[in-house]
N, C-alpha and C positions, 0 to 999 in steps of 0.2 A: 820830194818823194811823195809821190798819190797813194793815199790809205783808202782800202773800199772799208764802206763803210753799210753793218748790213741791219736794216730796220728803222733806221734815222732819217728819212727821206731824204731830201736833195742837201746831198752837199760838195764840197769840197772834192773831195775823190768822186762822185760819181758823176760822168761824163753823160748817160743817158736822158733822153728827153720822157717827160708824162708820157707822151703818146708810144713813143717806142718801148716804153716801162708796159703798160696796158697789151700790146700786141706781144711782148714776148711773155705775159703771163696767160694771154690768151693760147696763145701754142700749147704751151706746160699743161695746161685745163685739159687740152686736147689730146696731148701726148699720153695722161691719167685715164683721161677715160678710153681712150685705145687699150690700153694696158688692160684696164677693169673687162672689158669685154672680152678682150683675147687670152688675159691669163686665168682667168673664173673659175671657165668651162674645167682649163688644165688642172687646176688644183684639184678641183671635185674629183677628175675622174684618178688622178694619183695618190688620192686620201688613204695612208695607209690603214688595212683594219686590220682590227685586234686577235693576236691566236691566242685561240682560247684555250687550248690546249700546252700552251707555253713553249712546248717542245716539238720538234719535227716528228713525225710520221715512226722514220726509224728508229727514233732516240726512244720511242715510246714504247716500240715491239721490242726494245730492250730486254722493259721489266717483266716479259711473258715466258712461262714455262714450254717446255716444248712442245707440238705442236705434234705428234704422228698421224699422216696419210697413211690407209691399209688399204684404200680402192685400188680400185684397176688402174692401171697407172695415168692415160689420158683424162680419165676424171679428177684422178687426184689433185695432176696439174692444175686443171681448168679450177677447182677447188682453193690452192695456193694462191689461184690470183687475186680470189676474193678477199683471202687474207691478206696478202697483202696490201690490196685497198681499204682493210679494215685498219693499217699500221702496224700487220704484225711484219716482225724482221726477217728476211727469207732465209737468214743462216739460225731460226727457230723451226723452219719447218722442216721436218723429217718427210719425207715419201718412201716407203717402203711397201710396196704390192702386197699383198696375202692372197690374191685372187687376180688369178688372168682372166680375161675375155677370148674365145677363139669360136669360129665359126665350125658351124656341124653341117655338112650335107642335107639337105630338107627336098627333096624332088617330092611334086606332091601337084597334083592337079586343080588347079584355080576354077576353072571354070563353073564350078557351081557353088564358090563362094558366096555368100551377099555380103559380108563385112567381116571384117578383122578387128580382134580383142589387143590390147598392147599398153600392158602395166612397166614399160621401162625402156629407156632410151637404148640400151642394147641391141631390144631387139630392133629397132628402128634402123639402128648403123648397120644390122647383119639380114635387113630386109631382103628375102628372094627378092632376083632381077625381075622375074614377072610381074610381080608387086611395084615393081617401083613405074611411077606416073597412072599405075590402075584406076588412079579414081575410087577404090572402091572404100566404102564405109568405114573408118576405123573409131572405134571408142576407144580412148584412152586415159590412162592415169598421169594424172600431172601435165601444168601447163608448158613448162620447157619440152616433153615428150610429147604433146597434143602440136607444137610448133614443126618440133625438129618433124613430125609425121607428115606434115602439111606442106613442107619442104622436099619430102620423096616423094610429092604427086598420090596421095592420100587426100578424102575427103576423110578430114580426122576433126574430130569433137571432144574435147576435154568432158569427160562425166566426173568425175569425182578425183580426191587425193589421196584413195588408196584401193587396193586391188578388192576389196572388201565394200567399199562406197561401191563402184563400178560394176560387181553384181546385181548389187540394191536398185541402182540406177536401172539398167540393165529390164527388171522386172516391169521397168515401164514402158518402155519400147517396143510392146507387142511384136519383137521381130525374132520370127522361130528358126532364123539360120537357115543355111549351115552357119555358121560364124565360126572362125577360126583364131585360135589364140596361139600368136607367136610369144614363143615367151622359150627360158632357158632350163638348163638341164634340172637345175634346182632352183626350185621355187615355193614360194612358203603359202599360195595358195595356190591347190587345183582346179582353177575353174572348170574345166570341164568336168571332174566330178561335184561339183557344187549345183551343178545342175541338171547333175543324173536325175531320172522320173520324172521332169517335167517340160514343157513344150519347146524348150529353147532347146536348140541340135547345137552344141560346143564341143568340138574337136578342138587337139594339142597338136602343133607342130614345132619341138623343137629344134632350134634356130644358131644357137649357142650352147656354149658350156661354162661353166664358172671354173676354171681350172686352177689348184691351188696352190700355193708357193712357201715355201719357209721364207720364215724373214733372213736377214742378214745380221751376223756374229754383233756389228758394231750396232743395228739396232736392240738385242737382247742387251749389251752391255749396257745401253744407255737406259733400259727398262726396267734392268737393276741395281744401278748405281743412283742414277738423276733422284732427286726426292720428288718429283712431280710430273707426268707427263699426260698432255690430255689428246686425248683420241676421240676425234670424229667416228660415229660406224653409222654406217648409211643401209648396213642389212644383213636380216638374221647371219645369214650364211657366215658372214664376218663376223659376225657376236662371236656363233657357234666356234668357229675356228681358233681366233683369236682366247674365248676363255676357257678353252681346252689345253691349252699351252700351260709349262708349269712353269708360272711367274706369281711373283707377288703383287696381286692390282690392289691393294688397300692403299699406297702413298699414291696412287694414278687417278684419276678422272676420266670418267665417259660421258661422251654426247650422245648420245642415243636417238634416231629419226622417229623411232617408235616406244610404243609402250612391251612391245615383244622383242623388243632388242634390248631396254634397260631392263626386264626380268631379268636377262640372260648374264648382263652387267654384274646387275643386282645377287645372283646367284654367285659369283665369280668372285665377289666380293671386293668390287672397287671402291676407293675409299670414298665415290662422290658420283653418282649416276645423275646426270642431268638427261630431261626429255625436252627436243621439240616440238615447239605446238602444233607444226605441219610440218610432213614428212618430204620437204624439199630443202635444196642447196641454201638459199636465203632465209630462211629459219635457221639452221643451224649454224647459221653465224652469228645471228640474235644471241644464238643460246652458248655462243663462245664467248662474245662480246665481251661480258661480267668476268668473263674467267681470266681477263686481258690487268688487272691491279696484282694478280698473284705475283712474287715475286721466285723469280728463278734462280736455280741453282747453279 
């Protein structure tokens, strides 16, 4: 019976010669460092890392209170998704409209334009057809709406982040118009009369209308029952509407874009008025963000 024999050198059981000993430890060498080179790379690149957050995406939009959309409905959505990239859970967010969008008739003669005013993405989607690829001048409010304008064949200029910055701006541009402001039925500044009596010629052409909506039964229930619901409003007109309704907002929370939309909160008497520090979409998910440990009902 042959016993292998392993570490002992030459013996009894082992049939191998020196030299053939040496040439198959040589291969083995070779076969190691093939391995080292080829499996290295692989480890590195499938290193698991660490979540730092422990839980999934969804497990975590769990512990959030609800979440109500009042915009117009396309926004609203477009708004959900952010949330949802932020991990909140989609069966938290409510959409329910308070305000439509709908275009107005505007027949109006272009040709002695020199530039277009345009404080909101609205008006941009309900742009007159002669307007669109004009090239002509538009100052605008906000960079998403300085884009989307540049998109319709607009030479468009982001001036400031609110309708307010955008006159100020405005005062430096030595350009006395005509200039024409597309903007909607209600709006919380007049530019054209902000600059009655002086050199700038600003005409209003509205473009839209902000058309209003009752919510729905099942969202009132949920606004009386739920012990928490936090509300994004992206503008007065929504403040206005919304804190005119006879509901109790001291257990609710608002996000507020502005510092005249959280008075309007604040007057309402919600139990918690948060303001963003800029009056756009990614600010107020900043300012939802904190609101994401609350635990829901």
């Amino acid at each position: 019976m042959n016993v292998m024999c392993v570490g002992q050198g030459d013996c009894e059981g082992c049939s191998k010669s020196s030299s053939a000993k040496d040439a198959n430890r040589h291969a083995c060498d070779l076969r190691v460092i093939l391995f080292l080179i080829i499996a290295l790379p692989l480890l590195r690149k499938y290193t698991p890392r660490p979540n730092i957050l422990g839980v999934s995406a969804q497990s975590y939009g769990g512990l959030l209170p609800y979440i109500l959309l009042t915009r117009p409905r396309h926004q609203a959505l477009s708004f959900a998704e952010g949330l949802m990239a932020c991990g909140v859970a989609a069966q938290k967010i409510l959409i329910d409209p308070i305000l439509k969008i709908e275009a107005v008739p505007a027949p109006y003669d272009f040709s002695l334009v020199q530039g277009l005013l345009i404080t909101s993405a609205n008006a941009v989607a309900h742009l007159p057809v002669d307007l669109v690829g004009s090239n002509l001048p538009a100052f605008c409010v906000g960079e998403a709406t300085t884009r989307a304008a540049s998109k319709r064949g607009l030479a468009a200029r982001h001036m400031a982040a609110t309708a307010q910055g955008l006159c100020k701006a405005l005062g430096h541009e030595n350009s006395t118009g005509p200039l024409l402001y597309l903007r909607g039925a209600h709006t919380t500044l007049d530019i054209m009369h902000y600059f009655l009596g002086t050199e700038t010629n600003v005409q209003n052409l509205v473009t839209y209308q902000q058309t209003t909506q009752g919510l729905r039964d099942e969202t009132y229930h949920i606004l009386q029952t739920v012990k928490k619901v936090v509300l994004p409003i992206f503008s007065s007109r929504s403040a206005q509407l919304l804190c005119a309704l006879d509901l109790d907002w001291t257990r609710h929370s608002a996000v507020a874009i502005s510092q005249a939309v959280a008075d309007s909160c604040r007057n309402a008497r919600f139990g918690e008025v948060c303001v963003s520090s800029n009056p756009d979409a990614a600010c107020m998910l900043g300012v939802i963000s904190p609101l994401m440990t609350a635990k829901s009902s």
